[in-house]
C-alpha positions, 0 to 999 in steps of 0.5 A, a space after each residue: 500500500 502506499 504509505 503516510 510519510 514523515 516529510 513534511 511538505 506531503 501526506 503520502 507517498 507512492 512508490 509505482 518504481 523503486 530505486 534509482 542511479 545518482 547524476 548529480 552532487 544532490 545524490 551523494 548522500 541519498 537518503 532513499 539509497 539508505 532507507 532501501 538498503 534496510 528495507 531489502 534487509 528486512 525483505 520488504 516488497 519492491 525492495 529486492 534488488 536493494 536500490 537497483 532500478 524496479 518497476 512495480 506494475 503491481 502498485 499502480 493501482 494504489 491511489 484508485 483504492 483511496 477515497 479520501 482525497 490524499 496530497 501524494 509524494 511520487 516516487 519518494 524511493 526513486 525518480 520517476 523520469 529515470 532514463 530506464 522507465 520506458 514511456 508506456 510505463 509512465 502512461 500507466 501512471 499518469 492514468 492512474 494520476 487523471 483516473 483520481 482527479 480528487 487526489 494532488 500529486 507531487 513528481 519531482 524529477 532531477 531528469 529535467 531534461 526529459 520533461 519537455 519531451 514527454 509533455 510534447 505529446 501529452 498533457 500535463 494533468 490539473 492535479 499533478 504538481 510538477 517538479 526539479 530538483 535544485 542543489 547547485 548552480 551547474 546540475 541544478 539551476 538548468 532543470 528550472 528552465 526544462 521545468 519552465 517549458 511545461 504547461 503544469 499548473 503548478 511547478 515547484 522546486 525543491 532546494 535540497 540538500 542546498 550545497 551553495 549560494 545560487 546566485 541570480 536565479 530566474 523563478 517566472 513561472 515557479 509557483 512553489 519553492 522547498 528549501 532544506 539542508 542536508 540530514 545524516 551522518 556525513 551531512 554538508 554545511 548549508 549556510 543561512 545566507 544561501 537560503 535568504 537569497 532563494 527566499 527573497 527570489 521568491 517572495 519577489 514573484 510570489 511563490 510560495 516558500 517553504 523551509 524544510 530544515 537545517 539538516 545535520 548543521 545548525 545555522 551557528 556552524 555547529 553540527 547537531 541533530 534535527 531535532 535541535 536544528 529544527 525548522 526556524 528561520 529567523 525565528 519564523 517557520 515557513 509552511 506556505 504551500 501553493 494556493 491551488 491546494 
């Protein structure tokens, strides 16, 4: 079944592939990469072959089961414009997706670059909330501009772990911006400013803003655990989502 998930910008996840390959500096330290090591050791289904790339036909029909009108995580265990999910799969999806227009789905994808292909040949449905991935300014600021080009209703970013300053960043068209630092043993440093400047971008054209955590650093430098680093942002948590909710 699809399950209740712990993070905190969704209600549920759905999980119609598992695993995934690393591209980009965003996945050195995958938290899914960890979570599906310990689920294969405790032989849990879809959980196989560990993080090796799985197609799970048999989840498909999940959401159609769920009356209550649910804000659904996709792909929380994989990315679903992995290069090794054929088209055919992905149309098994997105009718699953158009099938149950009283649920909203969340995609985020760091394979931008296939977006505008896919969506040259179909809609992009009312209640998908459309999605990249934005850790850097080389791997991750050209999705935004691949995610531009989709006719989504609501297209979002999630900044996380947040590895640098990104500088000047063209946001038209965004409508949602997540932004967190790094969680884990070996997690990297995300310093306050760089999460300032990506709130002022997009308070600026009207996205809304949400602030996931500091991750395994507090904003004092000093590395701690979540829980003591918390959600604050200059004393403010930041829970907007976007308006069409």
């Amino acid at each position: 079944m699809a399950a209740k998930s712990q993070i905190e910008w969704t209600e549920q996840t759905w999980n119609p592939t598992t695993g995934c390959t690393k591209i980009s500096p965003g996945c050195k330290h995958c938290y899914a990469e960890i979570m599906a090591g310990r689920l294969q050791a405790m032989k849990a289904s879809g959980y196989e072959n560990g993080f090796q790339l799985s197609i799970l036909p048999e989840r498909l029909t999940q959401p159609l089961r769920r009356k209550k009108p649910t804000l659904y995580f996709v792909n929380s265990m994989s990315d679903l414009f992995h290069e090794g999910i054929p088209d055919q799969f992905l149309d098994q999806v997105f009718s699953v997706i158009q099938q149950t227009p009283h649920h909203t789905y969340q995609i985020l994808t760091k394979r931008a670059e296939r977006l505008p292909d896919y969506f040259s040949k179909r809609p992009c449905p009312d209640n998908v909330w459309l999605g990249v991935s934005v850790e850097d300014q080389k791997y991750g600021v050209p999705r935004i501009d691949y995610l531009r080009r989709i006719n989504a209703k609501t297209r979002f970013l999630s900044v996380e772990p947040l590895l640098e300053d990104l500088g000047e960043i063209d946001l038209t068209g965004i409508h949602w911006v997540i932004v967190g630092g790094e969680s884990g043993p070996k997690a990297r440093f995300m310093k306050s400013e760089w999460v300032e400047n990506v709130k002022q971008q997009a308070d600026s054209v009207g996205a809304a803003f949400f602030f996931k955590q500091w991750g395994g650093w507090g904003v004092d430098g000093k590395k701690r655990d979540k829980k003591a680093n918390g959600r604050m942002l200059n004393g403010r948590i930041f829970n907007e989502m976007p308006v069409n909710l």
